[in-house]
Every structure is written in structure tokens, then in C-alpha cells.
N, C-alpha and C positions, 0 to 999 in steps of 0.2 A: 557879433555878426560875422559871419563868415563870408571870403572873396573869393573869388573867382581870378584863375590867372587868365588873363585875356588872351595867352597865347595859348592856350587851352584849345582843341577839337570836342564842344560838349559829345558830336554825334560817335566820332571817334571813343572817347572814353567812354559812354555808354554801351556801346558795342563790347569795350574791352571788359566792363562789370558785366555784360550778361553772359558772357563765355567763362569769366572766370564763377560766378554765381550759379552759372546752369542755370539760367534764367530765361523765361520767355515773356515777351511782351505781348499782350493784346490790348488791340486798339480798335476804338469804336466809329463808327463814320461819323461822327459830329464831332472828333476830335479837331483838335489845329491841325495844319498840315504836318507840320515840322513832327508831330505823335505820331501823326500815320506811316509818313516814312519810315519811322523807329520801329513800328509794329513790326511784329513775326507773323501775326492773323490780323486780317483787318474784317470787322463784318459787322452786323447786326449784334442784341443780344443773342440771338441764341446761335448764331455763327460761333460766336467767342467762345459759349458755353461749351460748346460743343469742342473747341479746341484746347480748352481748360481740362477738360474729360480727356483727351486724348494727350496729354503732355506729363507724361508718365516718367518719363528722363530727365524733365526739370526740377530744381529744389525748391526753385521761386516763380510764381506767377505774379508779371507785375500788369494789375490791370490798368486801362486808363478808359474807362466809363464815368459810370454811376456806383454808390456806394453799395448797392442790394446783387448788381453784378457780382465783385469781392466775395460776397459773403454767400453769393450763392455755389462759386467755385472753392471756395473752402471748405 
């Protein structure tokens, strides 16, 4: 089981992974909050879809939906 150091910033360090990943986050409206903040697009599906299409500089899309979302932006 892996830990977590508590003096840890998770919002901070995941900022730091999507810069250094070239990574974009979409987040869906029925996300938690604390996702949506984190999102780079926040929308509907097909908002997302649509920003998945247009994120042509990123190497990673990380979604936080539904699993047919994923699979449709791949």
C-alpha cells in the first residue's frame, strides 16, 4: 500500500504532472468539486468531446467522466 506524505499539496502536484506530462484534464459536471477545479474543460459530454478533439499539444488526456467518454476520445 502506498502513502501519501500529508505535507504533500495533491492540487499542487497534480498541476506539476500535467505540465510536465503535457497533459489535459477534462472534467464532467457531475464530477466532485475538488475534479472540477482540477479540470482544464469542464462540460457536458460532448463539451469534453469536443475539447479532447481539439487538444492536439497534449500527450495525455486524462478523463474524469464515464468509461465510453475514454474510449471515445481515443
Amino acid at each position: 500500500m502506498t502513502t501519501l506524505d500529508p505535507s504533500l499539496d495533491l492540487f499542487e502536484e497534480i498541476e506539476r504532472l500535467k505540465i510536465e506530462r503535457k497533459a489535459i484534464t477534462l472534467g464532467h459536471y457531475y464530477q466532485d468539486p475538488d475534479i472540477q477545479d482540477l479540470a482544464d474543460s469542464l462540460g457536458d459530454s460532448l463539451d469534453l468531446a469536443r475539447a479532447a478533439k481539439a487538444a492536439d499539444d497534449s500527450d495525455v488526456i486524462l478523463f474524469c467522466g464515464v468509461h465510453f467518454m475514454a474510449e471515445t476520445a481515443k
